[in-house]
Structures are given as C-alpha cells and as structure tokens.
N, C-alpha and C positions, 0 to 999 in steps of 0.2 A: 474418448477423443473430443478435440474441442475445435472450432473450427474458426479462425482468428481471421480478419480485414486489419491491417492495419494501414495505415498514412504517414508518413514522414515527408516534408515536403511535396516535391511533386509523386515522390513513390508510393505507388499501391501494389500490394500484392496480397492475395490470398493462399494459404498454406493449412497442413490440418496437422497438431500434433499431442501426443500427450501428455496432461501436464503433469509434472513433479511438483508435491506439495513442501515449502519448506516453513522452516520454525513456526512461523508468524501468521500463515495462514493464506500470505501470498505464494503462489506458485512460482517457480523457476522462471515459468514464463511471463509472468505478469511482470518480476520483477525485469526482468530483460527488455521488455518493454516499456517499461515504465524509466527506464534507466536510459535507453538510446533516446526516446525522447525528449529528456529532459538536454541530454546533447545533440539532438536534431541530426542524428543518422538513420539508416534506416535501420526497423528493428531487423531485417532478418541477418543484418550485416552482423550485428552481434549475437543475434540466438547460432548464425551458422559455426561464428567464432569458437562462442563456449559449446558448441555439439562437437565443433573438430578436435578443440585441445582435448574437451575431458568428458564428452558424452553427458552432458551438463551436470558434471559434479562426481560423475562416480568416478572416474579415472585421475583422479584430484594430481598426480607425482608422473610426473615425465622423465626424461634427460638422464634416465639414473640417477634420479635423487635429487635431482640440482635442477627441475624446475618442478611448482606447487602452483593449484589454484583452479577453480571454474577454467581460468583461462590461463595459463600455464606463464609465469614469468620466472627465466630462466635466474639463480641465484649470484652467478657468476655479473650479470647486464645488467639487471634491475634489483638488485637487494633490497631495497624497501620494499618494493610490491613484493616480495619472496619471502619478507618477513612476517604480512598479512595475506598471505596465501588463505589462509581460514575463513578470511570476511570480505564474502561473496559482495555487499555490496563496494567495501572499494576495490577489489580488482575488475567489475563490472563497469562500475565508474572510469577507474582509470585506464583500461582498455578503448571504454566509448573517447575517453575523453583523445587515447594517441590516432585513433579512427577520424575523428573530426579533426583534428590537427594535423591529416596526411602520413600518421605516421604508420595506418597499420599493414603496412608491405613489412614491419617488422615480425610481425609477426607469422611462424612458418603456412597456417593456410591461407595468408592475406598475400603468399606470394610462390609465383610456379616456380621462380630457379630457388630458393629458401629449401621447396619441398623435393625437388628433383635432386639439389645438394644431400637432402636427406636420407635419400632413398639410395644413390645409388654412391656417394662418398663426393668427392673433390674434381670438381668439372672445369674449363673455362670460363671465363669473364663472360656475362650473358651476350653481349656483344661480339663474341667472337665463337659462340654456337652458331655456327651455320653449315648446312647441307655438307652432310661429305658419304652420302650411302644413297644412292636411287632405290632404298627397299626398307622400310621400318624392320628393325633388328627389335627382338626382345632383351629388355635392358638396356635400349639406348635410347633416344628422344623423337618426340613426331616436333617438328616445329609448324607450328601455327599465324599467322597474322592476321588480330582482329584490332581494337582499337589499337593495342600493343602487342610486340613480340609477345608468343605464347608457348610455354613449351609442357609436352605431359610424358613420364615417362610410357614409354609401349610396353604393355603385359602381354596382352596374343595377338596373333596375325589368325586373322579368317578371312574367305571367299569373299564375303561383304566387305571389309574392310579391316580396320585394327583397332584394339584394345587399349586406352589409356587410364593412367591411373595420376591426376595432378590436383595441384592446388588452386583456388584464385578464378575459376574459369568463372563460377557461380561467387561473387566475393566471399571470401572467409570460407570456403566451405573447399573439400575434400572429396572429390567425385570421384569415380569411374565410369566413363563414358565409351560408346563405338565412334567412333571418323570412320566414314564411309570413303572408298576412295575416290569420290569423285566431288570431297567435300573442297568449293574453293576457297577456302582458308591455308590447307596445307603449302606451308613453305618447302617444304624436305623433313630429310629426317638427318638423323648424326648419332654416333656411337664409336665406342672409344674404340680407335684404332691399335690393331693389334701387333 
C-alpha cells in the first residue's frame, strides 16, 4: 500500500491505495496523477473515475461491447475515444480534459440520475423526481438536497435508517452509503407507482 497527499488547487486530500504497475514502470496511479494535474482537476476526481468505469483497467468493455477503456467511452457517442480504448494515456487525458471542461456529469459515475437511469431503466426528467412515497421503497429513490438535487437508488430499509447505492455523491465515484433517518438532507423518497 502506498500512501499518497496530493494538491490540486486549493484540494488536498489524503487516501491509501495500491498501486497497479503498468508498462513503463509508472504505476496506474502515478500516471492518474500525473495526468489530472497537468489538467488541474483534482486527482481523486479521476483515479475515482477510472475505479468506477473499469476497476483501473481490469474491467476494460462495458455496455455489451460498445463501450472500452480505463474509462469507458461508449462507441455509439464517442468513436474516436472508442477507437483508442487501448491507450490509457489518451483516454486519461481525454477524460481529465471533459472534467475540466464541465463536462464529466457525462459520464455515468460523474452523475446520480445517469446511474439511477442505469440501475433501475427509464425514469422522469430529474426535475420532475419529486416525493411521492412518505417511506423509502426498495428500488425506488431517497431524494437528497445538498449543493444540488441528489438522488441514490435505496437497497435496504433498517431500524437506523436506509441503504443507498448512487453515483456522484464523492465525485466520480460509485458508493453505497446508510442515510440515517434523521439525516437533514432528505428531501423524500419516489418510486414508480404502480
């Protein structure tokens, strides 16, 4: 285990992980780091990225076939980057670079409705998810409000509270977390009415 400080801007955070050695004698992580920096994001934005698409490299093919890469670009959206699926540093690149350019809510762990989309099929406009259950259901949504609307799908209901499983809450990254219920974030909850 290696235990990394990094800075980007005004971001510091410390994390412990272990490294993947690749070709050249840089590790997975060096180069992730070495890469967000040079686009001044923060690293963990993209080390969580390439952990959620592909487990930093092993899980290389998503989507059934039709998306490839560290960081997964779908072949249908992005064909060029789907054509260099194999060379880590420019889908690292070109990942940091839609990150600094605002764009990585395209990506599915850079965004909650993206992954709630994913999980459970074809939902409402995120704007029009709003409360319609006083009880978190399993398989349907906890709504949250923190900077912005947040929503995570609910896996189990316990005595302490509930079970979610969403994207985006940690950027780029793919958690499961408890909400306790007397967390004041919770907006309500919603699940498809039957």
């Amino acid at each position: 285990m290696v235990t990394l400080a990094t800075s980007t801007m005004s971001y510091v955070e410390t994390y412990t992980r272990t490294p993947v050695v690749v070709a050249n004698s840089e590790t997975i992580e060096q180069q992730i780091d070495r890469i967000a920096i040079a686009h001044n994001i923060p690293t963990t934005s993209l080390y969580n990225l390439a952990m959620s698409e592909s487990s930093l490299g092993k899980a290389r093919v998503g989507d059934e076939g039709k998306s490839c890469g560290i960081v997964h670009f779908h072949s249908d959206y992005y064909p060029l980057e789907n054509s260099k699926c194999n060379d880590d540093e420019y889908i690292l690149n070109r990942a940091s670079e839609m990150i600094a350019g605002g764009e990585g809510w395209k990506f599915t762990p850079g965004n909650c409705y993206a992954f709630a989309t994913a999980m459970l099929g074809r939902l409402p406009k995120m704007a029009e998810i709003i409360p319609n259950s006083t009880y978190p259901r399993i398989g349907g949504l906890a709504i949250m409000q923190y900077k912005d609307k947040h929503i995570g799908v609910i896996q189990e209901v316990t005595e302490e509270g509930f079970w979610i499983k969403e994207a985006n809450y940690e950027p780029y990254k793919i958690t499961k977390r408890q909400i306790k219920w007397n967390d004041p974030h919770i907006l309500g909850y919603w699940s498809k009415l039957e």
